[in-house]
C-alpha positions in Angstrom: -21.4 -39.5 2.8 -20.0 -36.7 4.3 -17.6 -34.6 2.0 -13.9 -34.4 3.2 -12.4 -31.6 5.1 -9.8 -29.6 3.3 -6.5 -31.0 4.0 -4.9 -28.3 6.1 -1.9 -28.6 8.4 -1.1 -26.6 11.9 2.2 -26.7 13.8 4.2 -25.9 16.6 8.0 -27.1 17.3 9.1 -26.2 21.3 12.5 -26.9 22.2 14.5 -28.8 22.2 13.4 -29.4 18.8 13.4 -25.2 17.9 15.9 -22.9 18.0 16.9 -20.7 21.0 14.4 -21.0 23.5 11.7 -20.2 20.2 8.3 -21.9 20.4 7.9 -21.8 16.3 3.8 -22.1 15.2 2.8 -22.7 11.7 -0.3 -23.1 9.9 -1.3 -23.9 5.9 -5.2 -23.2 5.4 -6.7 -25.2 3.1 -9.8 -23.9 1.4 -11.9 -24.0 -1.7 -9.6 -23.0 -4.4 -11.2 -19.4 -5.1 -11.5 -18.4 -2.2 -9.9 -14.8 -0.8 -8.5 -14.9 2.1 -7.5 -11.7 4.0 -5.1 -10.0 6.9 -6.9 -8.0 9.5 -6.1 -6.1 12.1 -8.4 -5.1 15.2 -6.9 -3.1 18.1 -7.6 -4.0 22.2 -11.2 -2.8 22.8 -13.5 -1.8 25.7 -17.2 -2.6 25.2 -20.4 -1.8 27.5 -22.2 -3.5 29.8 -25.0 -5.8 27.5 -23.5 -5.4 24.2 -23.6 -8.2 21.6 -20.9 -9.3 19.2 -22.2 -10.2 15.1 -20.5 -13.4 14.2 -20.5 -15.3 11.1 -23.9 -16.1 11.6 -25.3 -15.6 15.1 -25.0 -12.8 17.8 -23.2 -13.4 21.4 -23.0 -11.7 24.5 -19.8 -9.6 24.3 -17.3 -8.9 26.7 -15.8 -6.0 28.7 -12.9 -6.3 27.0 -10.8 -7.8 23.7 -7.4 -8.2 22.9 -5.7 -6.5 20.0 -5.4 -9.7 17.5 -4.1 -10.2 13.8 -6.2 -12.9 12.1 -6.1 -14.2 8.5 -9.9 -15.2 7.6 -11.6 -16.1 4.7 -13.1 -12.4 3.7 -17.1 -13.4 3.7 -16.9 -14.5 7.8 -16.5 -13.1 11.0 -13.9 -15.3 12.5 -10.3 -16.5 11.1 -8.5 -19.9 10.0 -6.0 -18.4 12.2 -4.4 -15.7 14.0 -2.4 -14.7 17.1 -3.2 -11.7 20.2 -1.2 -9.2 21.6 -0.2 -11.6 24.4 1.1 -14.1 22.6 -1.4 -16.7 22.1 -1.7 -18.1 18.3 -4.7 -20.2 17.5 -5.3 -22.4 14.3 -8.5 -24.1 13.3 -9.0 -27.6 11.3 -12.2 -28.8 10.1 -12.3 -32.5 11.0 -15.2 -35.3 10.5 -16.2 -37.3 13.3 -18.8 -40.1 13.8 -21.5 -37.3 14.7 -22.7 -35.6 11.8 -21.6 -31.5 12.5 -25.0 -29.7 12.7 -26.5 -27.5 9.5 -28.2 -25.3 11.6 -26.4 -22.0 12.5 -24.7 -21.6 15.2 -20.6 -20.6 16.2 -18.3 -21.7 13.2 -15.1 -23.1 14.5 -13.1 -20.0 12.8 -15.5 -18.1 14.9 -14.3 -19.7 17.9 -10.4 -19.2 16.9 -11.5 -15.2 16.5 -13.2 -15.4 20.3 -10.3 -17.2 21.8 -7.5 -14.8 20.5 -9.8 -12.0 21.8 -10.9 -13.2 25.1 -7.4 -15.3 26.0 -4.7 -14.1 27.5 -3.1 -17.2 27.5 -3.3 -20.8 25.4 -5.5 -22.4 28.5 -7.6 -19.0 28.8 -8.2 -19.1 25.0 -9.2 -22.9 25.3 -11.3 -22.4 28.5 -12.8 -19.4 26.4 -13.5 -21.8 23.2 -15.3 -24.8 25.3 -17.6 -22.4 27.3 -18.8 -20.8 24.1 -19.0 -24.0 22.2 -21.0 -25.4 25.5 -23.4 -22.5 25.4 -23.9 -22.2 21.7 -22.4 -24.9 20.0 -21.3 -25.2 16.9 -22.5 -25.4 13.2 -23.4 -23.3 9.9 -21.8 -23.6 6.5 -18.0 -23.8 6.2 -18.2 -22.6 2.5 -19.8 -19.6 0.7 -22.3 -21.8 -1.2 -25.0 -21.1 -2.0 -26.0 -24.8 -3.3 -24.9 -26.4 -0.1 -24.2 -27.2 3.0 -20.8 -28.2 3.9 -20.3 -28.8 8.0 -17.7 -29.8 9.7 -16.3 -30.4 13.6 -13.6 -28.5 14.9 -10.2 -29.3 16.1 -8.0 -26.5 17.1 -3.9 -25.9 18.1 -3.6 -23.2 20.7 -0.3 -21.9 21.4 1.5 -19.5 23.8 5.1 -18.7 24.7 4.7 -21.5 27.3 2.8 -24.6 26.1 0.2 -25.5 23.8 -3.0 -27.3 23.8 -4.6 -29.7 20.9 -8.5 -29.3 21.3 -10.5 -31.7 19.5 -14.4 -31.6 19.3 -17.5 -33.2 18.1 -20.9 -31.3 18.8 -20.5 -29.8 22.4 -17.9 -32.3 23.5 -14.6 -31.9 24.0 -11.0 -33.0 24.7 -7.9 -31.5 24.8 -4.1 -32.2 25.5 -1.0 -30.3 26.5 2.7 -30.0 25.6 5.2 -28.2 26.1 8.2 -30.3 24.4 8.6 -31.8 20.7 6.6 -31.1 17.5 3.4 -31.3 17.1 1.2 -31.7 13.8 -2.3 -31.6 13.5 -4.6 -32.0 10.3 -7.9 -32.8 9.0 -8.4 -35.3 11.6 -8.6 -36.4 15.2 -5.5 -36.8 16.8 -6.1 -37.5 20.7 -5.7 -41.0 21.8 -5.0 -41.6 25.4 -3.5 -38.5 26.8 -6.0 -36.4 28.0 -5.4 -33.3 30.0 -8.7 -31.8 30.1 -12.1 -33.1 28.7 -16.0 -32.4 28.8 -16.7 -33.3 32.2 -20.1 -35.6 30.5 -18.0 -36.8 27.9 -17.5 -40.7 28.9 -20.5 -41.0 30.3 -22.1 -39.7 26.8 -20.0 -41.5 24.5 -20.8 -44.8 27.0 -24.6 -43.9 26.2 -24.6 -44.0 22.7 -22.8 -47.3 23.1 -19.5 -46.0 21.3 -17.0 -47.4 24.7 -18.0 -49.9 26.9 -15.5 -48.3 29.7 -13.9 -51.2 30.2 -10.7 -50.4 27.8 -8.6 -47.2 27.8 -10.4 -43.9 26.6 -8.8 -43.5 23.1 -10.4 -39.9 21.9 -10.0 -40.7 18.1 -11.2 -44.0 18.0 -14.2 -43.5 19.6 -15.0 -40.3 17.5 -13.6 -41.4 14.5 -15.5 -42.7 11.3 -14.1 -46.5 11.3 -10.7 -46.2 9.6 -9.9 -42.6 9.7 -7.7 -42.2 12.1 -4.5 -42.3 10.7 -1.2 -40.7 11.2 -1.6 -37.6 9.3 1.5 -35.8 9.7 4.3 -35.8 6.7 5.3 -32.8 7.5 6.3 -33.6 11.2 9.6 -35.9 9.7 10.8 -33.0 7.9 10.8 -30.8 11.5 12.2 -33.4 13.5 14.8 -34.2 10.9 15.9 -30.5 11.7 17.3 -31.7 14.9 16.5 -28.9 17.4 17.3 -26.5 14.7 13.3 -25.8 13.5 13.2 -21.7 13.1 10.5 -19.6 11.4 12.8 -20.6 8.1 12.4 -24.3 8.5 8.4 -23.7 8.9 8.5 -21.8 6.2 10.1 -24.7 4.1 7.8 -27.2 5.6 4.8 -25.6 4.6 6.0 -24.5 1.1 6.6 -28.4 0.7 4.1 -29.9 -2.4 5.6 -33.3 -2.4 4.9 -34.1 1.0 1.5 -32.8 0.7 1.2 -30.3 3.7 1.3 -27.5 0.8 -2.5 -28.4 -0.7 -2.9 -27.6 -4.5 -5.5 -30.5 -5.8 -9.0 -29.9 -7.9 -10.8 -28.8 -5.5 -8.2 -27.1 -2.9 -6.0 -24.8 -2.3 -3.7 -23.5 0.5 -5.2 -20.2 0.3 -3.1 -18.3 3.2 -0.8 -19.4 5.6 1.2 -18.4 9.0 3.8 -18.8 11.1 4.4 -17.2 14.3 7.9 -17.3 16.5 7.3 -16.9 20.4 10.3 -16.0 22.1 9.7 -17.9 25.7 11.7 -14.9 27.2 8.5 -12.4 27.9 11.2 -9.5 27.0 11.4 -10.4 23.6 8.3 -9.5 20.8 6.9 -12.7 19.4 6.8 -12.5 15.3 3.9 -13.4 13.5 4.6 -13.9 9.4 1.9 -13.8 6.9 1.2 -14.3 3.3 -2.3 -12.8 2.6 -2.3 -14.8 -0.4 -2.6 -18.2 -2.1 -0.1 -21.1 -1.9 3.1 -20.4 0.3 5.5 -21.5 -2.7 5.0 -18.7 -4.1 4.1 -16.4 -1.5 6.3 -14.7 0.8 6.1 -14.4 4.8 5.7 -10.9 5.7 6.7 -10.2 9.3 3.8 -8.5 11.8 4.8 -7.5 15.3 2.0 -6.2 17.8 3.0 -2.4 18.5 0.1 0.1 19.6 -0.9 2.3 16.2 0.0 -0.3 14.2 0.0 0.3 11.1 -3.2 -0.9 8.7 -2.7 -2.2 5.6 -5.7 -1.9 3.3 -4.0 -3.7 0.3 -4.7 -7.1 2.1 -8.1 -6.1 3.4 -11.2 -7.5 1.0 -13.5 -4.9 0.0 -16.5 -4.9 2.8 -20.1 -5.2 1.4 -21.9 -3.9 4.4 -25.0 -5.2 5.2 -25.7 -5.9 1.3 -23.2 -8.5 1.6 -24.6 -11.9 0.4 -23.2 -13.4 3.1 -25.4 -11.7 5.3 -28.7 -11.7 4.1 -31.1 -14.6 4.6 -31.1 -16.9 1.9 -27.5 -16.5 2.2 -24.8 -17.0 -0.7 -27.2 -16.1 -3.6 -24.2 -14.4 -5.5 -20.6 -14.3 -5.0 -19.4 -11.2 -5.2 -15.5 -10.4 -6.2 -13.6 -10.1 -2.7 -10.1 -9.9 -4.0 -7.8 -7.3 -2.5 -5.4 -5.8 -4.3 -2.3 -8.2 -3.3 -4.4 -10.7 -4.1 -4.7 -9.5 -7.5 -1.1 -8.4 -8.1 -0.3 -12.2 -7.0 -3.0 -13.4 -9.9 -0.8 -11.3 -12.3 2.3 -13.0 -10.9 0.8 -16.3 -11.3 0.5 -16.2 -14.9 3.6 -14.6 -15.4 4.9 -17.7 -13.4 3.1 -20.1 -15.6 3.7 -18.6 -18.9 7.3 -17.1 -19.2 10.1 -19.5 -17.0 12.4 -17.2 -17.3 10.9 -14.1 -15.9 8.4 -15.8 -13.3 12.1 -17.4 -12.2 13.5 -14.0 -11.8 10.5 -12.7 -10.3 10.2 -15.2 -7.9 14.1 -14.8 -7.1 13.5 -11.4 -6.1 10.5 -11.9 -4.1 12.3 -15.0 -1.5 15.3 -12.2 -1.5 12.9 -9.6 -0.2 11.6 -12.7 2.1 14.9 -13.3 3.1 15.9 -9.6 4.7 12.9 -9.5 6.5 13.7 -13.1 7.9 17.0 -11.6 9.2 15.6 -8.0 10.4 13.7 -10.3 12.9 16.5 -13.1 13.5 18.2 -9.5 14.6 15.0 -8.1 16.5 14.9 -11.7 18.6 19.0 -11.6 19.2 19.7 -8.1 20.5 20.0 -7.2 24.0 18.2 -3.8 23.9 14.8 -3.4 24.0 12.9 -3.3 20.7 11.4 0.5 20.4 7.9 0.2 18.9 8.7 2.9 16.2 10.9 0.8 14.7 8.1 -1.5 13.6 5.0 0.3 13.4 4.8 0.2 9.9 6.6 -3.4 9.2 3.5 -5.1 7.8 2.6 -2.2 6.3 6.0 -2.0 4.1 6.8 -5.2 3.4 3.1 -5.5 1.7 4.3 -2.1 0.0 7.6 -3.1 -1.3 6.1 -6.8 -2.8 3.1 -4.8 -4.7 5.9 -2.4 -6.0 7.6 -5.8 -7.4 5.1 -7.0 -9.2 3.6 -3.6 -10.7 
């Protein structure tokens, strides 16, 4: 038997279910309990003619030219649980199970192809045109986990989202299908999603799942129940009540409370997971307005805080949520691969560890602690509410070093 995927949960309210013409996005990642996961930065590029690109475990083709893109990514791999690009577009990953065993051998890793869409997509369809060529050419496979011991595969769903629309992707192997919206929430999870709407598909992908005898063609093409391991796809989404309960009111704040949310179990803390990072991005559907991407760079989202990135040129890096880089002596790297585990933590990683056991053992200061740090959340909250509400145009000074400080100011709390 397969082992499950992690539990994660994306996200992405339009209106009228959002505030204000916003087109809110939100992911939790759920991963192995110790893992660190980190906030990167890479600026727009211009490559030449024949180069290749290193992913997590197998070398492309590049291409002329990549988008600047943020990503949070667990630190041993190449490509990101999630992220968004300078145009706009935010991507997500889930790893899902289907009824076709996800291949060991290495290949793209679905956080590889979030990473390629961000940075070859100018839009949500170009990222998902981007994902399905490369996924055609290469495919998809490799382990999901730094383990040494074993392999842990998985197929790929993924939420892309611009300022317009957004697309649910869902794959198994090489084949593909995908839907769009534009209005409503949506929620997906660790599992397959796509019934009967289908906006765009695998052009071989009936007459493949009619050969290995999975639809007869004569009833409608449901996606998830021919893909699906007998009983598993169920409505996953708890988390989708407490949007739509918001009644056309969902902002990054009600995202924020959403994925915080333990009892409804979109906020993953169990024996063997974690939510290790999460995001949530606001995309104004006025182009004139900068869309707001809000980060935690660190371990479960109750007691985390969203720190607000906007895309500026020189933006402003922030090595306190980078993992230290290992080089090519990186275990990761070399062939037999995750012999060791070396420690990746970055230093707001560590501060948080601190924080955590402060949180655990002493109520009354982890309280106040905690008080201060959803205070600190809170201003930066309403520095954007005021960025997204004013008439003038935002001037990129003003934010080049947002990230940068808010990081800053929440390491100076907890020192």
């Amino acid at each position: 038997r397969m082992a499950a995927a992690p539990p994660s949960y994306c996200f992405v309210a339009f209106p009228p279910c959002s505030k204000d013409g916003l087109v809110v996005f939100g992911k939790n990642s759920a991963r192995p309990r110790d893992e660190v996961q980190e906030v990167v930065y890479f600026a727009a590029a211009a490559h030449d003619p024949g180069s290749k690109v290193e992913c997590t475990y197998i070398e492309i083709e590049q291409v002329p030219k990549t988008h600047a893109v943020v990503l949070s990514r667990p630190s041993w791999l190449w490509g990101a649980e999630m992220g968004a690009n300078e145009h706009g577009v935010c991507v997500a990953n889930e790893a899902v199970v289907t009824r076709e065993p996800a291949s060991e051998s290495e290949a793209l890793l679905g956080m590889d192809l979030v990473r390629l869409g961000l940075e070859r997509g100018a839009t949500a369809k170009e990222a998902l045109d981007v994902i399905v060529a490369l996924l055609e050419e290469h495919g998809q496979g490799g382990n999901y986990y730094e383990d040494g011991s074993s392999c842990h595969t998985f197929q790929s769903a993924f939420l892309i989202v611009d300022r317009s629309e957004a697309w649910i992707l869902e794959t198994s192997g090489k084949y593909w299908a995908a839907e769009k919206i534009t209005e409503g929430v949506k929620c997906i999870c660790n599992q397959l999603s796509l019934t009967t709407k289908i906006d765009a598909e695998h052009p071989e992908l009936r007459n493949y799942v009619r050969s290995q005898g999975w639809w007869n063609g004569d009833s409608d093409f449901n996606f998830s129940e021919v893909f699906s391991l007998a009983d598993d796809h169920l409505a996953c989404c708890s988390g989708k009540e407490s949007l739509e309960k918001q009644g056309g009111d969902v902002s990054a704040q009600a995202m924020i409370d959403v994925l915080r949310d333990k009892d409804s179990g979109v906020c993953v803390d169990s024996e063997s997971f974690l939510t290790t990072a999460s995001i949530v991005s606001v995309l104004p559907q006025d182009p004139s307005f900068p869309c707001v991407h809000y980060f935690t760079g660190t371990p479960d989202p109750s007691r985390s805080i969203f720190k607000p990135f906007i895309f500026v040129d020189d933006v402003k890096l922030v090595p306190k949520v980078q993992s230290p880089s290992f080089g090519n002596d990186d275990p990761a790297k070399k062939i037999p691969r995750f012999q060791e585990k070396p420690d990746r933590r970055h230093e707001l990683y560590k501060a948080h560890e601190w924080a955590r056991s402060l949180l655990e053992n002493d109520q009354d200061k982890g309280q106040k602690l905690m008080r201060i740090m959803l205070d600190l959340e809170k201003q930066g909250l309403e520095a954007m509410e005021d960025i997204l509400t004013r008439t003038e145009v935002l001037d990129p000074a003003e934010v080049v070093d947002l990230f940068y400080d808010c990081v800053d100011t929440e390491l100076k709390f907890f020192k």
